[in-house]
VOVEXLUM-590309 format. One record per residue (C-alpha): x, y, z; residue number from 0; residue in one letter. Coordinates in steps of 0.001 Angstrom, whole numbers, always signed. Each point is the difference from the previous one (the first is absolute). Example, Ala and Ser with C-alpha at 12.3 -4.5 7.8 and 13.67 -1.06 7.14 Angstrom:
<recs>
       x       y       z nuse fivo
  +12300   -4500   +7800    0    A
   +1370   +3440    -660    1    S
</recs>
This chain:
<recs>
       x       y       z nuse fivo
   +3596  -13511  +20367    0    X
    -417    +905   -3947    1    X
    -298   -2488   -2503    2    X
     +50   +1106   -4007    3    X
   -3531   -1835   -1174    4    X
    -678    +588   -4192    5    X
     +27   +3497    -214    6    X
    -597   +1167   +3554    7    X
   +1126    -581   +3315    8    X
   -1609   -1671   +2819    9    X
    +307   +1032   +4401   10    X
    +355   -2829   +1661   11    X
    -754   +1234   +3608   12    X
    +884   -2904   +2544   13    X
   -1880   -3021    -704   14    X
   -2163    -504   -3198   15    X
   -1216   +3758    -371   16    X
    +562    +738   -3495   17    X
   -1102   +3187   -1647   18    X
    +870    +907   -3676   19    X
   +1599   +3304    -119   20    X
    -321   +1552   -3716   21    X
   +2484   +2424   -1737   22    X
   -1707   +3102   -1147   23    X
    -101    -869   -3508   24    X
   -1844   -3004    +850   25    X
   -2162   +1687   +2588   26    X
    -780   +2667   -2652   27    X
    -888   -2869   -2806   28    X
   -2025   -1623   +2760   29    X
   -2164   +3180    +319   30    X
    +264    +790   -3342   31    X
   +1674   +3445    +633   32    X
   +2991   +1119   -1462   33    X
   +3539    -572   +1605   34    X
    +332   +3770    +211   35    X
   -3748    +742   +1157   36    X
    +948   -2370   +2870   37    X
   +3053   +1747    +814   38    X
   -2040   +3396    +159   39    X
   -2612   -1526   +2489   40    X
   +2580   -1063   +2229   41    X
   +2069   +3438    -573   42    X
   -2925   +1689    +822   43    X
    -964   -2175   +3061   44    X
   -3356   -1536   -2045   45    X
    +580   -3079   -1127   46    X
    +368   -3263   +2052   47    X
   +2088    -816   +2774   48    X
   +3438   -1268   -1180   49    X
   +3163   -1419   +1953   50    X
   +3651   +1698    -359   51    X
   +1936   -3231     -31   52    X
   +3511   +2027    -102   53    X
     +34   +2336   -3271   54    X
   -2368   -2329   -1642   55    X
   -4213    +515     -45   56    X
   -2619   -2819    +699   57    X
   -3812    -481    +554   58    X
   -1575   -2885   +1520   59    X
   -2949    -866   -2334   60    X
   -1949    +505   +3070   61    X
    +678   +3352    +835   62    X
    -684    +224   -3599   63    X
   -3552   -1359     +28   64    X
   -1104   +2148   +2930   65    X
   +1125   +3394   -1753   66    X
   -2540   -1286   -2869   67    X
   -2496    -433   +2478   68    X
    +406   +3224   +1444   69    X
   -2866   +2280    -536   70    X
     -72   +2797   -2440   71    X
    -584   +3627   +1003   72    X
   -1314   +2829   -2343   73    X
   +2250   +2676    +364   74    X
    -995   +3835    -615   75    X
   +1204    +674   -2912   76    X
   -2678   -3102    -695   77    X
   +2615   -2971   -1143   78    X
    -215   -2905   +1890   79    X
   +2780   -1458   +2185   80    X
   +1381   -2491   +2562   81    X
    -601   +1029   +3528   82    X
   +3447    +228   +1969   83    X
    -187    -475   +3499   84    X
</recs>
């Protein structure tokens, strides 16, 4: 079941299980990334796990947490970056 809350929408999955799904602008803002850095991470297959809810993009500020958390690799050219597993 989906339920408009402010600016984002919240899962209800059976029972009282509520997790706050954010629309890539507001994932981006809460990462303080650009919409259209975002968009290249996920393009790319870098950024943070996201949900296709029909034609329309969402993160759970979970997923995004853990991508931050991820750890950061050097790569050999010698710029660092986020390990993808």
């Amino acid at each position: 079941m989906f339920r408009q809350f402010r600016h984002c929408l919240v899962v209800t999955c059976g029972g009282s299980n509520e997790r706050e799904v954010l629309t890539t602008r507001e994932a981006a803002e809460l990462l303080n990334l650009t919409r259209h850095t975002l968009e290249q991470y996920r393009w790319k297959g870098i950024g943070p796990k996201f949900l296709k809810l029909g034609h329309r993009v969402r993160y759970r500020e979970s997923d995004l947490w853990a991508w931050v958390g991820q750890p950061l690799v050097r790569t050999s050219a010698g710029r660092m970056s986020r390990q993808v597993q």
